[in-house]
Chimera marker file (.cmm) of the C-alpha trace (Angstrom):
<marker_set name="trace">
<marker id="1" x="0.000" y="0.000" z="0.000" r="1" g="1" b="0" radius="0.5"/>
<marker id="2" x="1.416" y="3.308" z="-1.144" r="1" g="1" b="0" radius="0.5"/>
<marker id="3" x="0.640" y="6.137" z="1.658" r="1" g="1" b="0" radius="0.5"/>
<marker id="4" x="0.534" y="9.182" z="-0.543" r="1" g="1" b="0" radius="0.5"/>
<marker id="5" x="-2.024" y="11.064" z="2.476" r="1" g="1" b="0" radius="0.5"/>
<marker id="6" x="-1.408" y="13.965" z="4.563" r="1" g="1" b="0" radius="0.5"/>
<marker id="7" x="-3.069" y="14.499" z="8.113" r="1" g="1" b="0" radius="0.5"/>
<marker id="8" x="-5.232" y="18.003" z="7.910" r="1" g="1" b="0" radius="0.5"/>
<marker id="9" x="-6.966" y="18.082" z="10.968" r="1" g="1" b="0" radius="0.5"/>
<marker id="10" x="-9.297" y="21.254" z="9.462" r="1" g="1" b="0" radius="0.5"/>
<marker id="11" x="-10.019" y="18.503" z="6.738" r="1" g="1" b="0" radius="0.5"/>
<marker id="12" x="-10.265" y="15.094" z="8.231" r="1" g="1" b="0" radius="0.5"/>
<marker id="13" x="-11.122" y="15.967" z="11.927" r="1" g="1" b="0" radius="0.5"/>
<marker id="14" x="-8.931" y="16.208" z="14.942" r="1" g="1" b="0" radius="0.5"/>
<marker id="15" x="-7.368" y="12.318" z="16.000" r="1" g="1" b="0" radius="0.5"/>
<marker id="16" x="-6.329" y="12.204" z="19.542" r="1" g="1" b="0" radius="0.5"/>
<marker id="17" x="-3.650" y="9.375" z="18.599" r="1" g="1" b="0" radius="0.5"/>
<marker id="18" x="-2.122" y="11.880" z="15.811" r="1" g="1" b="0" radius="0.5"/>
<marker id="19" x="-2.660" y="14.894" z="17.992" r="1" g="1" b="0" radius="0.5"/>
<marker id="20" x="-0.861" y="13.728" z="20.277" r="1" g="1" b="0" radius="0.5"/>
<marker id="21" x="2.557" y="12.840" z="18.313" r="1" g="1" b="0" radius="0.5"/>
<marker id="22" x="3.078" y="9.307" z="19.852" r="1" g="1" b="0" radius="0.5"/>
<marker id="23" x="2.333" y="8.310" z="16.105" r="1" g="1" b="0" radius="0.5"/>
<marker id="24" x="2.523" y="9.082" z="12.463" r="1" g="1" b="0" radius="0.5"/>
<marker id="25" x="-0.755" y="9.124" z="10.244" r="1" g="1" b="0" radius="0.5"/>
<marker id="26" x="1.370" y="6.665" z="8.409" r="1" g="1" b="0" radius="0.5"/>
<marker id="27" x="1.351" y="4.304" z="11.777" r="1" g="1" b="0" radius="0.5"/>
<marker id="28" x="-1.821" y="4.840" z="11.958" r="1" g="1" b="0" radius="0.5"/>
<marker id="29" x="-2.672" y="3.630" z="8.415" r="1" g="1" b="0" radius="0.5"/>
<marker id="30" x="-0.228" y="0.169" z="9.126" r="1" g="1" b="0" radius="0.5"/>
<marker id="31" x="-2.420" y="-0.289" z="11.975" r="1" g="1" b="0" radius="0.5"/>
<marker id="32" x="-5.584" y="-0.221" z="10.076" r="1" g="1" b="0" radius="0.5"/>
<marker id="33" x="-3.777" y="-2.361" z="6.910" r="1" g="1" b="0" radius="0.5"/>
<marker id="34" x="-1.606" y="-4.714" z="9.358" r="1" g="1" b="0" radius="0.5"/>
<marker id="35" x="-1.896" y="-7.428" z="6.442" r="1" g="1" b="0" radius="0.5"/>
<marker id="36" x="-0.373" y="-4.864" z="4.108" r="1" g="1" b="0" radius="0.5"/>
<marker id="37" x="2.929" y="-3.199" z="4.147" r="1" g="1" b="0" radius="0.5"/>
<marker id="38" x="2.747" y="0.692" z="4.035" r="1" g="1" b="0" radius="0.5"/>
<marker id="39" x="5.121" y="2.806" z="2.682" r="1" g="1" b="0" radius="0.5"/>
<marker id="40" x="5.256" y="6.419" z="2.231" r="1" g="1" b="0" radius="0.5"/>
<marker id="41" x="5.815" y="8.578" z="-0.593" r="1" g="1" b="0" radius="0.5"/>
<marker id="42" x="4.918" y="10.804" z="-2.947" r="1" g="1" b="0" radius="0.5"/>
<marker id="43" x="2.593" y="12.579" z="-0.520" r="1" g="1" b="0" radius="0.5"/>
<marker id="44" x="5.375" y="15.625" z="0.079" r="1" g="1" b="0" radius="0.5"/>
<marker id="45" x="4.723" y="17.204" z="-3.856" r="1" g="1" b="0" radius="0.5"/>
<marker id="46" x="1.914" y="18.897" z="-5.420" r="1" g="1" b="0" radius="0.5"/>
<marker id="47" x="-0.135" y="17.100" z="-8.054" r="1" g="1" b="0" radius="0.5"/>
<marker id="48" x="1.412" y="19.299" z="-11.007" r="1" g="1" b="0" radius="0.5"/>
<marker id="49" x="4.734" y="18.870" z="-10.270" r="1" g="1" b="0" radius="0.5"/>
<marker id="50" x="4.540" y="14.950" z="-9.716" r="1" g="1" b="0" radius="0.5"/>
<marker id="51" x="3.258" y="14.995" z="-13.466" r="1" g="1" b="0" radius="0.5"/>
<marker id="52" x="5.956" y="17.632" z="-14.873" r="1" g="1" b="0" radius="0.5"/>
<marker id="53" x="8.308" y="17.153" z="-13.015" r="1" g="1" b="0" radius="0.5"/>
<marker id="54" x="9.152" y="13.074" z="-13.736" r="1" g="1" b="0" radius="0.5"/>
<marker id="55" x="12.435" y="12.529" z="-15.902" r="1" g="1" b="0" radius="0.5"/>
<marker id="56" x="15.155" y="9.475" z="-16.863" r="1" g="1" b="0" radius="0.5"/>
<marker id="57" x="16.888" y="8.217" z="-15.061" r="1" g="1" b="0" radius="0.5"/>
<marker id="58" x="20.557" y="9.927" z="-15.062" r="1" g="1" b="0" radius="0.5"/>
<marker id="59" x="19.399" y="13.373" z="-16.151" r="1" g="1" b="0" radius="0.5"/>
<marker id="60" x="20.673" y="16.307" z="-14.650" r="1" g="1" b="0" radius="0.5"/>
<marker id="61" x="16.993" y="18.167" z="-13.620" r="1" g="1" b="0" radius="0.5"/>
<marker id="62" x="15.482" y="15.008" z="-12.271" r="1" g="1" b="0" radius="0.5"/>
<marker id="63" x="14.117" y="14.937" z="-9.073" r="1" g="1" b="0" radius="0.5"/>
<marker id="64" x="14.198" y="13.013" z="-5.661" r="1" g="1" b="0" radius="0.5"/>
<marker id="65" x="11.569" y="11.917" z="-3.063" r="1" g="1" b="0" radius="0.5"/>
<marker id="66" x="11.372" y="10.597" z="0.166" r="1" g="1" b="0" radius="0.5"/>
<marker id="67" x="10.397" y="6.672" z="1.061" r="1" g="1" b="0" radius="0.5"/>
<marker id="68" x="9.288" y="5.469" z="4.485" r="1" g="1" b="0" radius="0.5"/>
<marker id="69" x="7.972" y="2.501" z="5.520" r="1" g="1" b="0" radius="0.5"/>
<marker id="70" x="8.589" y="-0.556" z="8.282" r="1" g="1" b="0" radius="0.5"/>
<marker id="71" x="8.990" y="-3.536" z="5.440" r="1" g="1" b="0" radius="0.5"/>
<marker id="72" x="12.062" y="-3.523" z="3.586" r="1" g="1" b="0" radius="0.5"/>
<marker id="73" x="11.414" y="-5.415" z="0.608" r="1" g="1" b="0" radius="0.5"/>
<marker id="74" x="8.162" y="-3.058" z="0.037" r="1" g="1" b="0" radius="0.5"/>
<marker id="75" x="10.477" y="-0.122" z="-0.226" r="1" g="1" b="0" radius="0.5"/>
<marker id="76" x="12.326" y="-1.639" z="-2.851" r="1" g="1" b="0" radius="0.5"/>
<marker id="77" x="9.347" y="-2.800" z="-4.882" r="1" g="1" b="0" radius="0.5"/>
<marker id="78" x="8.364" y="1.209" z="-4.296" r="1" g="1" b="0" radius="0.5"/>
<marker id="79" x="11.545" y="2.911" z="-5.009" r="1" g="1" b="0" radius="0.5"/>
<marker id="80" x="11.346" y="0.836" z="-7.849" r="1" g="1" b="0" radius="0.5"/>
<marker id="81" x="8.523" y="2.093" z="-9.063" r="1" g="1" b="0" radius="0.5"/>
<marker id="82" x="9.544" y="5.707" z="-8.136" r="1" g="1" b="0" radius="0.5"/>
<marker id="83" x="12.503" y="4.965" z="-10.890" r="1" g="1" b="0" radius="0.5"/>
<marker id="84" x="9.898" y="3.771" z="-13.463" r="1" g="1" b="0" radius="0.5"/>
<marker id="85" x="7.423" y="6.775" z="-12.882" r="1" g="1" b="0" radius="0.5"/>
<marker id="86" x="10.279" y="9.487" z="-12.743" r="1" g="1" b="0" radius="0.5"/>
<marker id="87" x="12.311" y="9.573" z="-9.742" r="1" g="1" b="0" radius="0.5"/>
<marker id="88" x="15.060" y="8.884" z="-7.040" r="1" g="1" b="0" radius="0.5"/>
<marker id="89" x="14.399" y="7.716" z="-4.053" r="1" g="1" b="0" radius="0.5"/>
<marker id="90" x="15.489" y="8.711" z="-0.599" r="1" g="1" b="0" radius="0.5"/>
<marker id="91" x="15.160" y="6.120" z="2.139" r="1" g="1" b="0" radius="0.5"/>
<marker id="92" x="14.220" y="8.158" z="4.979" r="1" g="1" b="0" radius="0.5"/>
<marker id="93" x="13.377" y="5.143" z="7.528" r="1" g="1" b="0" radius="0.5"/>
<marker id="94" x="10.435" y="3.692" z="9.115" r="1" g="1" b="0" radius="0.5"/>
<marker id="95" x="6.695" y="5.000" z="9.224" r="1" g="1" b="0" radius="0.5"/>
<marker id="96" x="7.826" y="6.285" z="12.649" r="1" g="1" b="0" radius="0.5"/>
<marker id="97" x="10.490" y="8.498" z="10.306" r="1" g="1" b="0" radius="0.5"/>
<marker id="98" x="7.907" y="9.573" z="8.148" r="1" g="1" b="0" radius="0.5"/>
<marker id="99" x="7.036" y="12.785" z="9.887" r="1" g="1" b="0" radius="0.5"/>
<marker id="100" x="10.120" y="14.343" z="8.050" r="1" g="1" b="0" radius="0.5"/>
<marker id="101" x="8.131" y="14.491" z="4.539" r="1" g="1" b="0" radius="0.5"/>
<marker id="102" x="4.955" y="15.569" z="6.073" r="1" g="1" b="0" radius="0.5"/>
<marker id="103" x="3.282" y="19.047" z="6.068" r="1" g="1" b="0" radius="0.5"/>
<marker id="104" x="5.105" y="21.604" z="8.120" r="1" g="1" b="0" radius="0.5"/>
<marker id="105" x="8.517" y="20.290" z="7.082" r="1" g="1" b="0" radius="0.5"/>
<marker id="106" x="11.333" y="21.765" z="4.974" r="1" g="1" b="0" radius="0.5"/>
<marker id="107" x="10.988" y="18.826" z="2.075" r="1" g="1" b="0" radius="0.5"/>
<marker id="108" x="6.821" y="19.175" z="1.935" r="1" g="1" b="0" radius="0.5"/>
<marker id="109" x="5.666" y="20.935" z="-1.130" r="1" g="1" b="0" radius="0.5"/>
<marker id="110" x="7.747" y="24.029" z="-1.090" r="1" g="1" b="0" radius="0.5"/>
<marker id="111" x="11.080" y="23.368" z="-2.805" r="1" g="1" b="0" radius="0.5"/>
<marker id="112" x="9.768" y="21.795" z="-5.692" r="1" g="1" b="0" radius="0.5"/>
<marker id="113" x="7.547" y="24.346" z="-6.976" r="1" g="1" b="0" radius="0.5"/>
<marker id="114" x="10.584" y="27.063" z="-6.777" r="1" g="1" b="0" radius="0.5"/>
<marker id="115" x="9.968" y="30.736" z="-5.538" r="1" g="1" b="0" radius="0.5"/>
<marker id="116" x="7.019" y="32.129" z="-4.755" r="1" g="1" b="0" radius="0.5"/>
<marker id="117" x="6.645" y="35.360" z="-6.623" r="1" g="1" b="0" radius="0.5"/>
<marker id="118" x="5.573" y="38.060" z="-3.328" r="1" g="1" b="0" radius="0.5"/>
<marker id="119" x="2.928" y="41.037" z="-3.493" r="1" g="1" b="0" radius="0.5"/>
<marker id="120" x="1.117" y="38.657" z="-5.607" r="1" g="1" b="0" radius="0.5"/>
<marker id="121" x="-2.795" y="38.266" z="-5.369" r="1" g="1" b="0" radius="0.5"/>
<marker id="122" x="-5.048" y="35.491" z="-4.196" r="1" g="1" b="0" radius="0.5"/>
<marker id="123" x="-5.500" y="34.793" z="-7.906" r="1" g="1" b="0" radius="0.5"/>
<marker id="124" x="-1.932" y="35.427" z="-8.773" r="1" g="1" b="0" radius="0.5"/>
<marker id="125" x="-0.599" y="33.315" z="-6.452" r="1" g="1" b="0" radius="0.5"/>
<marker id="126" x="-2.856" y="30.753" z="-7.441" r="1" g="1" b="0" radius="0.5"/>
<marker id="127" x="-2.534" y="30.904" z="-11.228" r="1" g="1" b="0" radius="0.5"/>
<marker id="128" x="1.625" y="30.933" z="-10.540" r="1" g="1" b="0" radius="0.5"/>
<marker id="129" x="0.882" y="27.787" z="-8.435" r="1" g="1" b="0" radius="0.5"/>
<marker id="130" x="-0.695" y="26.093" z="-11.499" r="1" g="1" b="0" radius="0.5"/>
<marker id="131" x="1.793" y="27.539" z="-14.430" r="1" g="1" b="0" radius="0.5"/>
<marker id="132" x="4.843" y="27.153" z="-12.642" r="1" g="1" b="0" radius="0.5"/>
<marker id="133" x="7.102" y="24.621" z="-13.587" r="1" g="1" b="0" radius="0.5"/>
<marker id="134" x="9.024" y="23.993" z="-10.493" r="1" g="1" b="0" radius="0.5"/>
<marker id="135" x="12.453" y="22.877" z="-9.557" r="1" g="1" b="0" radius="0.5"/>
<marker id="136" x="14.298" y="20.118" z="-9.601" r="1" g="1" b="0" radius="0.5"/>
<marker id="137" x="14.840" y="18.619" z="-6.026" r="1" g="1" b="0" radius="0.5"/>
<marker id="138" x="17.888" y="15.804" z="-6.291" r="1" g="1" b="0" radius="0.5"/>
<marker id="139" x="18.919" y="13.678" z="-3.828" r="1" g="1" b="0" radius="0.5"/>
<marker id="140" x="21.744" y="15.346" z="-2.456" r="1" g="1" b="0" radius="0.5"/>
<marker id="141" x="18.836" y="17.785" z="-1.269" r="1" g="1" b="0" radius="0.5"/>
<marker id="142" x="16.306" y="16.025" z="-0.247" r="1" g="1" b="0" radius="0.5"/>
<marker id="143" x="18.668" y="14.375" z="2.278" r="1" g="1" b="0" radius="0.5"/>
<marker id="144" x="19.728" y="17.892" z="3.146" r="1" g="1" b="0" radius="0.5"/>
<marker id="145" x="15.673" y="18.877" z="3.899" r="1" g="1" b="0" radius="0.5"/>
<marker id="146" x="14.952" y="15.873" z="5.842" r="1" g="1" b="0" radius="0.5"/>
<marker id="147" x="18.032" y="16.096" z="7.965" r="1" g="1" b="0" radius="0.5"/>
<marker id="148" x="16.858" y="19.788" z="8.650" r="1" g="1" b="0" radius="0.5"/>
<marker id="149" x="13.447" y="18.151" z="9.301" r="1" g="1" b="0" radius="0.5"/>
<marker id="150" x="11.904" y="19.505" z="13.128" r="1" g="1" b="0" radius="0.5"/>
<marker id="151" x="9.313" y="18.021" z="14.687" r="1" g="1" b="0" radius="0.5"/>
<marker id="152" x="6.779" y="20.318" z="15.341" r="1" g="1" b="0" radius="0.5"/>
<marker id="153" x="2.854" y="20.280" z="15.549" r="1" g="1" b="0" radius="0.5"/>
<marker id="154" x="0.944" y="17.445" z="13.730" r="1" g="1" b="0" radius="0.5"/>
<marker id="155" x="-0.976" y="18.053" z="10.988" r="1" g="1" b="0" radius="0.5"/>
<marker id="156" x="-0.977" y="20.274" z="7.836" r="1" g="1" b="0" radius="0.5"/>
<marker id="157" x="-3.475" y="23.957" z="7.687" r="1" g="1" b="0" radius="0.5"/>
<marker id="158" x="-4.529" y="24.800" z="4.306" r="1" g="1" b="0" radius="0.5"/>
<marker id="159" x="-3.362" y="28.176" z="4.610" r="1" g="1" b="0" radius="0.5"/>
<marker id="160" x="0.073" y="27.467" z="4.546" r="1" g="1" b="0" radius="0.5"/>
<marker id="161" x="-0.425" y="25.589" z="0.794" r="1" g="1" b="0" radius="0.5"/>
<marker id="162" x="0.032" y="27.760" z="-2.515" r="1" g="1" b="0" radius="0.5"/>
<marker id="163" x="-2.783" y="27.003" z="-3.911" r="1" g="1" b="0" radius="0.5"/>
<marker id="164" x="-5.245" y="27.813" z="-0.661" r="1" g="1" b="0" radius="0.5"/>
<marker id="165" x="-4.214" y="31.381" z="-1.237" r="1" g="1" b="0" radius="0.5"/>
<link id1="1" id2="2" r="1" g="1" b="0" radius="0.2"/>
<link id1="2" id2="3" r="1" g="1" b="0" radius="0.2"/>
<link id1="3" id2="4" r="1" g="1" b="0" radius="0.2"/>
<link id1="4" id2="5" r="1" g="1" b="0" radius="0.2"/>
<link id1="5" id2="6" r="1" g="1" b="0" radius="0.2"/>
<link id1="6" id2="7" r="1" g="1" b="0" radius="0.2"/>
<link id1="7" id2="8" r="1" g="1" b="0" radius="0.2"/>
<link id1="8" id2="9" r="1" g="1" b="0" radius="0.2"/>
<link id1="9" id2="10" r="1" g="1" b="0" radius="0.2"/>
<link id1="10" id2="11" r="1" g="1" b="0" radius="0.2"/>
<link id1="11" id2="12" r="1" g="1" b="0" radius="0.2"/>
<link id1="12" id2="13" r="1" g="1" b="0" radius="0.2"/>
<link id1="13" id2="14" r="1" g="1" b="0" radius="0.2"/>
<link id1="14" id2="15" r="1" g="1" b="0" radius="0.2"/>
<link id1="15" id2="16" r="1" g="1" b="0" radius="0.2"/>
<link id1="16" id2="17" r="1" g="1" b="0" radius="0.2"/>
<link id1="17" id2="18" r="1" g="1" b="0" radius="0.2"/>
<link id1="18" id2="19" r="1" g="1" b="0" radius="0.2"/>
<link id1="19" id2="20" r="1" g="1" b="0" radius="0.2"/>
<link id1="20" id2="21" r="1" g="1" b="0" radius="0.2"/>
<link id1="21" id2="22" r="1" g="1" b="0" radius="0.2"/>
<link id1="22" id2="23" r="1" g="1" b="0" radius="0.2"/>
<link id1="23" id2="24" r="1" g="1" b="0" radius="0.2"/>
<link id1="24" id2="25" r="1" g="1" b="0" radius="0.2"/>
<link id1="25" id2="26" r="1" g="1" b="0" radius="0.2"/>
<link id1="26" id2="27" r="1" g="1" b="0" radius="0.2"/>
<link id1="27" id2="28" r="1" g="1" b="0" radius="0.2"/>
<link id1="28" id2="29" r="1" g="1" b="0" radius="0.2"/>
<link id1="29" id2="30" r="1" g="1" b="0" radius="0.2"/>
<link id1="30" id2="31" r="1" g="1" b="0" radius="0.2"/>
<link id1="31" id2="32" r="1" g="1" b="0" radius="0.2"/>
<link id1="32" id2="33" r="1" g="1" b="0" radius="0.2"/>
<link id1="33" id2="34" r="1" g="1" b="0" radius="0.2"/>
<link id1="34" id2="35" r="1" g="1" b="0" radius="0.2"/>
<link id1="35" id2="36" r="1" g="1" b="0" radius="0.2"/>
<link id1="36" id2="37" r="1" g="1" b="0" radius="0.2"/>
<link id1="37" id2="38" r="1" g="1" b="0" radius="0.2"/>
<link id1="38" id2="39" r="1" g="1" b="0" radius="0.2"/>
<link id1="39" id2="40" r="1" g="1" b="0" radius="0.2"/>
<link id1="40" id2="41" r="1" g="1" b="0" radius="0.2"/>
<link id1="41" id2="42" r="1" g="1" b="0" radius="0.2"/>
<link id1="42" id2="43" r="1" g="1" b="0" radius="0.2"/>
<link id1="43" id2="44" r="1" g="1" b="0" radius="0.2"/>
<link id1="44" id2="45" r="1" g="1" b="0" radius="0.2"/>
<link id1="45" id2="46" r="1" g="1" b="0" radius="0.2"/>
<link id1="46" id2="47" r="1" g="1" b="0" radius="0.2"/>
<link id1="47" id2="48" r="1" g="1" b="0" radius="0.2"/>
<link id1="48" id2="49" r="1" g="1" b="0" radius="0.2"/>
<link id1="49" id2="50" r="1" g="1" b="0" radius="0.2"/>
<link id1="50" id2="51" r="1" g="1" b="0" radius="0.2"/>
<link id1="51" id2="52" r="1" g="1" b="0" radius="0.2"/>
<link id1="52" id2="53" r="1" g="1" b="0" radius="0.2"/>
<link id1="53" id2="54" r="1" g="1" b="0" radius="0.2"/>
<link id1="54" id2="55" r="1" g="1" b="0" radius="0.2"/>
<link id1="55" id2="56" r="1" g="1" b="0" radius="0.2"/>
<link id1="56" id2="57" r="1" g="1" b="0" radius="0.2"/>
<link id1="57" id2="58" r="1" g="1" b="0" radius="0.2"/>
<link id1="58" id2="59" r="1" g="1" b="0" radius="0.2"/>
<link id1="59" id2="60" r="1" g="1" b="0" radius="0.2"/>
<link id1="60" id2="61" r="1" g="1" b="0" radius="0.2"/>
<link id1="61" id2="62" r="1" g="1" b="0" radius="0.2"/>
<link id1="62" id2="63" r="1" g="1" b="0" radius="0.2"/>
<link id1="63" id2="64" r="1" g="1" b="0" radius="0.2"/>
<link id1="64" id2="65" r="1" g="1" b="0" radius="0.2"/>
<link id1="65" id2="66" r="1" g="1" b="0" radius="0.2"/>
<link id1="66" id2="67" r="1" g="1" b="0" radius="0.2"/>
<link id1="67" id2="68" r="1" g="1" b="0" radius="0.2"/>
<link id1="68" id2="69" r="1" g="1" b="0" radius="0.2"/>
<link id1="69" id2="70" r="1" g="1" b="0" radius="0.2"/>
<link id1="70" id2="71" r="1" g="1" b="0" radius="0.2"/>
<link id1="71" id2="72" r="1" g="1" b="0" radius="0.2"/>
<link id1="72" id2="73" r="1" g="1" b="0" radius="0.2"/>
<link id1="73" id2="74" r="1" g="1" b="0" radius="0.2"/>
<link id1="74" id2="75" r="1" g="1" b="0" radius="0.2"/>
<link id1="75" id2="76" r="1" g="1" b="0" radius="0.2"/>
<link id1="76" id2="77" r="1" g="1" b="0" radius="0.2"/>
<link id1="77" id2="78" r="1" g="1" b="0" radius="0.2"/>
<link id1="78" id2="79" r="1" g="1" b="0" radius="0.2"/>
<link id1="79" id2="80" r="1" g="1" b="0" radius="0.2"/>
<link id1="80" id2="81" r="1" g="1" b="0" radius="0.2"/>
<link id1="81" id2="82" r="1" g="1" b="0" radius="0.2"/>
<link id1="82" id2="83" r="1" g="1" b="0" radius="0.2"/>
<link id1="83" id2="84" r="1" g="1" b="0" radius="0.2"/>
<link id1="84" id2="85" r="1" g="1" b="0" radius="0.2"/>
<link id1="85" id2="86" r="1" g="1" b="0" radius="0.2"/>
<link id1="86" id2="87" r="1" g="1" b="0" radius="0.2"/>
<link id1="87" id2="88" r="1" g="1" b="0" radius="0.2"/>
<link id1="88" id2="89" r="1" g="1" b="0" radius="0.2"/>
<link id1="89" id2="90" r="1" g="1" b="0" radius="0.2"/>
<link id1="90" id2="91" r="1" g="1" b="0" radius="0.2"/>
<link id1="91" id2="92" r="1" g="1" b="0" radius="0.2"/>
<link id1="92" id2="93" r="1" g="1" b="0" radius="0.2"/>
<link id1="93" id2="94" r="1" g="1" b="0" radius="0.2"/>
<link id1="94" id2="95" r="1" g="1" b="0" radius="0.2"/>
<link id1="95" id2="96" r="1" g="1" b="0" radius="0.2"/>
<link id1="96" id2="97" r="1" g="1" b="0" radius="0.2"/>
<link id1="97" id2="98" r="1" g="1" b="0" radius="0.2"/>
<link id1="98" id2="99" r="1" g="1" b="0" radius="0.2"/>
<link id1="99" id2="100" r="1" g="1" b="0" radius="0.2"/>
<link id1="100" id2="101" r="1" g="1" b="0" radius="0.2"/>
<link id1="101" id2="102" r="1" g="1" b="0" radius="0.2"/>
<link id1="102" id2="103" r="1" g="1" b="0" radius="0.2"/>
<link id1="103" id2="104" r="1" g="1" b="0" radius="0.2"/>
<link id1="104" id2="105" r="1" g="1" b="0" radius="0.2"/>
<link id1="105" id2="106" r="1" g="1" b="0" radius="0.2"/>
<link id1="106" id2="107" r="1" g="1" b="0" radius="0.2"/>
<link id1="107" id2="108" r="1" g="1" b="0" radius="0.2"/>
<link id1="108" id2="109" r="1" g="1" b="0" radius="0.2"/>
<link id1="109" id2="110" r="1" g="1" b="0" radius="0.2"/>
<link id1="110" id2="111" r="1" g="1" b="0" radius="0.2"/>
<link id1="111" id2="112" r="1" g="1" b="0" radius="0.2"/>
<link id1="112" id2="113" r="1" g="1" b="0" radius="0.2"/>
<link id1="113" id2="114" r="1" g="1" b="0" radius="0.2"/>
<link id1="114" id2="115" r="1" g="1" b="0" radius="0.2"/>
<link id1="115" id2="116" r="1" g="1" b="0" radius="0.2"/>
<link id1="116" id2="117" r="1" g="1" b="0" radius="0.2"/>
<link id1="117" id2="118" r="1" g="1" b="0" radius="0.2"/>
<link id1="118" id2="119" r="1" g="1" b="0" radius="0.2"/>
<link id1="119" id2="120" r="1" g="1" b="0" radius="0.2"/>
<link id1="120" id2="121" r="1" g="1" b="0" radius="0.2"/>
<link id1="121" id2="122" r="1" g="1" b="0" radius="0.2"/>
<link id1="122" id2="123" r="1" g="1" b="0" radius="0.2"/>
<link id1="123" id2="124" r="1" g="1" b="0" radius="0.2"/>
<link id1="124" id2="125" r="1" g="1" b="0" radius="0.2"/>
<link id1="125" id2="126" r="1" g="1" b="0" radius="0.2"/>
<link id1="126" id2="127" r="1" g="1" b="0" radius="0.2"/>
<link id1="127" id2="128" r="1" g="1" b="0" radius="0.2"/>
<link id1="128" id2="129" r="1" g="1" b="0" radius="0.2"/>
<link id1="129" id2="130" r="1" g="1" b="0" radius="0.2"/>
<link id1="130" id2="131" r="1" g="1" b="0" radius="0.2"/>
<link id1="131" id2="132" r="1" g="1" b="0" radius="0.2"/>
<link id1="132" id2="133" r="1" g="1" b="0" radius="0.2"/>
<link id1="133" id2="134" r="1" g="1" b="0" radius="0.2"/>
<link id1="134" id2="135" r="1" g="1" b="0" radius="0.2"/>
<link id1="135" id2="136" r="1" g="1" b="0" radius="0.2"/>
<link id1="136" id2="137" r="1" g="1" b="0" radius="0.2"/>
<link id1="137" id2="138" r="1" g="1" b="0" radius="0.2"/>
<link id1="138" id2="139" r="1" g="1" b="0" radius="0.2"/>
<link id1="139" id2="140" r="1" g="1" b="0" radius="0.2"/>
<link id1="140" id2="141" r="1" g="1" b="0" radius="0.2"/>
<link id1="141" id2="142" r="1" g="1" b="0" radius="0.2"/>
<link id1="142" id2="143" r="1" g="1" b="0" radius="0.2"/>
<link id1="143" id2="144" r="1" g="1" b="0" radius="0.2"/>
<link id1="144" id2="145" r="1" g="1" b="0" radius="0.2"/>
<link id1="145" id2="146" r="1" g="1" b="0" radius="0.2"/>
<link id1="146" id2="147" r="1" g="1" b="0" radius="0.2"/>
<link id1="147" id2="148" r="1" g="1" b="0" radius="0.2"/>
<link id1="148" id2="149" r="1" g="1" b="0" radius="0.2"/>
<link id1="149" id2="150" r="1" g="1" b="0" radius="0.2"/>
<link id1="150" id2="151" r="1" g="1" b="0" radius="0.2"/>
<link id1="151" id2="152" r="1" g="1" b="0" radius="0.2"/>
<link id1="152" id2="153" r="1" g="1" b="0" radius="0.2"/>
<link id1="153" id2="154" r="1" g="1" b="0" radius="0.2"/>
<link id1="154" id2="155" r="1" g="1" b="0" radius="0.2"/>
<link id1="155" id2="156" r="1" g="1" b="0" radius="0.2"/>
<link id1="156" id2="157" r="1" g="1" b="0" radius="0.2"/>
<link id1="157" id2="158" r="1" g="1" b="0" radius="0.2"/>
<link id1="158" id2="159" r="1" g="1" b="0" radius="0.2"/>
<link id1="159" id2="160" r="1" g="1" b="0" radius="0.2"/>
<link id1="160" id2="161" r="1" g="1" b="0" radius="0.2"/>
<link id1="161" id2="162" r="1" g="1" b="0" radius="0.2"/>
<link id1="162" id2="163" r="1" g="1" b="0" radius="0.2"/>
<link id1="163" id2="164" r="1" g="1" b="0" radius="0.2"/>
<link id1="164" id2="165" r="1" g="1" b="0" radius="0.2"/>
</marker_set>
């Protein structure tokens, strides 16, 4: 099972156990699919960029993102399919790891969609959000954003997304 969610309490509801921080939304998930191994990824770039933003392998603008999960041979099979689809991989550890990609954190969304153009409007902010072609994101800086990865307060908020305005 490929976790490619995001906790947004404003969206899904406040959950004491994620609230709380003695698990990730990705934990969570395992527990709910314990016949199925979960692994994270995908779930720390906008839709646009995950479709414009795929290259080879070996290219010089292709991009990186992270992998969690507890079940090591289900990584593989997923970085695998990371490769096929357009991307490295970054093995950032187990689902307990997999707060580093999450909303909130220096890898989620941001750096792949480049800089934000300021003084813009609601609708110019938007429309950049949806023409903009992003940034490439390798490995060497993914690594680099989850390292600098802090654990703060669970959960994404809408207004800190692009395309919320």
């Amino acid at each position: 099972m490929i976790d490619t969610m995001n906790y947004y309490p404003e969206r899904d509801g406040h959950i004491a156990e994620l609230d709380s921080g003695d698990i990730t939304s990705s934990e969570l998930l395992q527990r709910h699919l314990a016949d199925s191994p979960v692994v994270k990824t995908v779930q720390n770039m906008d839709w646009i960029r995950l479709y414009s933003r795929a290259r080879p392998a070996g290219t010089a603008d292709r991009s990186a993102l992270p992998v969690a999960g507890d079940d090591p041979a289900a990584k593989t099979e997923i970085i695998r399919l990371l490769a096929v689809l357009g991307y490295d991989a970054v093995d950032i550890g187990t689902l307990a790891d997999s707060w580093r990609c999450e909303p909130g954190t220096p890898v989620y969304v941001w750096p792949y969609l480049g800089e934000r153009p300021e003084g813009t409007t609601k609708e110019e902010t938007q429309r950049w959000f949806r023409e903009a072609p992003g940034e490439p994101v390798p490995t060497d800086r993914v690594k680099k954003l989850i390292d600098a990865a802090v654990r703060g307060p669970v959960g994404g908020t809408f207004a800190a997304l692009p395309f919320w305005g």
